[in-house]
C-alpha positions, 0 to 999 in steps of 0.5 A: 619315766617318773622315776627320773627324778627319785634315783637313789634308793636306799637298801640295808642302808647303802644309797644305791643309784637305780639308774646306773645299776650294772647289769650283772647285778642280782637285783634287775633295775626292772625289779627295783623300779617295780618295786618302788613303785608298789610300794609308791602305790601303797603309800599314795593309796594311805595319803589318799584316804588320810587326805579325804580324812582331814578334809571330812573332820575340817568340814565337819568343824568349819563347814556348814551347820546342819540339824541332821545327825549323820546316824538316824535315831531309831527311837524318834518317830518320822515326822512327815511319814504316814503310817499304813493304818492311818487313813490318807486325807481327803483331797476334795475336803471344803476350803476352810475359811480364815477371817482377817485381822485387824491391826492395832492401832500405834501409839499411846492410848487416849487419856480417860474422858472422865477425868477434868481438863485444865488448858494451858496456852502455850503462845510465842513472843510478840517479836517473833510473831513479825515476818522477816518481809515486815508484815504481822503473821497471822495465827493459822492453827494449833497443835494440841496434846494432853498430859497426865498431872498428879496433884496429891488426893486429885488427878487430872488432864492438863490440855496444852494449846500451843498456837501457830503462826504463820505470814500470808504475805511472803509464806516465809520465803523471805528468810532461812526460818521455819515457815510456820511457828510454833512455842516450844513444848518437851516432846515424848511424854504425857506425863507432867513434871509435877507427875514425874517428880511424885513417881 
């Protein structure tokens, strides 16, 4: 029986032990145990509800977020509902064509062509121009950029070349170095110092 454990019933303020009630009392065991467990059933009903309470407010503040309003608003219009005096679309209409596009391309516009070009030669030193094998390497190509200069009243483009070298005897296994070498320039910026010292 389940009502083993919970004896002791407490009524008009005398403990009485439900279990050992004597048998010519005016109030049965059978009465009692009824009744407990009447009111038992009232009391689980009232923390079964309060339960589904809490766990309904801790989902409505810790739960998942959603758009939707648990009451509808009567004055918003439905968004994907036709109306019966709107005409349905037709199924069988014309594909209709969409044209691609073109990206653009990335990185820094060219500078203008009209304005005069000034070259300047970047070139490594003579003693790093001598392989680690020994031999002379030998100019392979260049790299080229342009940055803008600002000479007060006049603008123009200073080109700078910067030669490469590289050895043809080793290709420069002979040694940890770059294979091919180049002289220095301050990368990131079309802008020289003379240019960003007048900005």
């Amino acid at each position: 029986m389940m009502y083993k454990k919970c004896c002791l019933c407490y009524i008009n303020g005398m403990s009485l032990d439900l279990l050992n009630l004597p048998e010519n009392a005016p109030i049965t065991k059978q009465q009692v145990l009824v009744s407990i467990r009447l009111i038992e059933e009232k009391y689980q009903s009232q923390i079964d509800y309060l339960e589904e309470q809490l766990r309904l407010l801790r989902n409505e503040l810790f739960g998942r977020k959603s758009e939707k309003h648990a009451v509808p608003d009567h004055n918003q219009l439905p968004l994907f509902t036709q109306s019966d005096n709107q005409p349905v679309a037709d199924v069988h209409d014309e594909p209709i064509l969409v044209s691609s596009h073109k990206r653009k391309k990335r990185g820094r516009k060219p500078l203008p062509e009209h304005l005069p070009r000034v070259d300047v030669i970047h070139d490594i030193r003579d003693d790093e121009k001598m392989c680690a094998c020994g031999h002379l390497m030998i100019r392979i190509g260049q790299d080229q950029c342009e940055k803008l200069d600002y000479i007060p009243a006049k603008i123009q483009v200073v080109r700078h070349i910067r030669y490469k070298y590289a050895c043809k005897h080793c290709e420069g296994v002979e040694s940890d170095e770059p294979t091919v070498k180049i002289a220095p320039l301050i990368p990131k910026s079309n802008a020289t110092a003379g240019l960003l010292a007048d900005i």
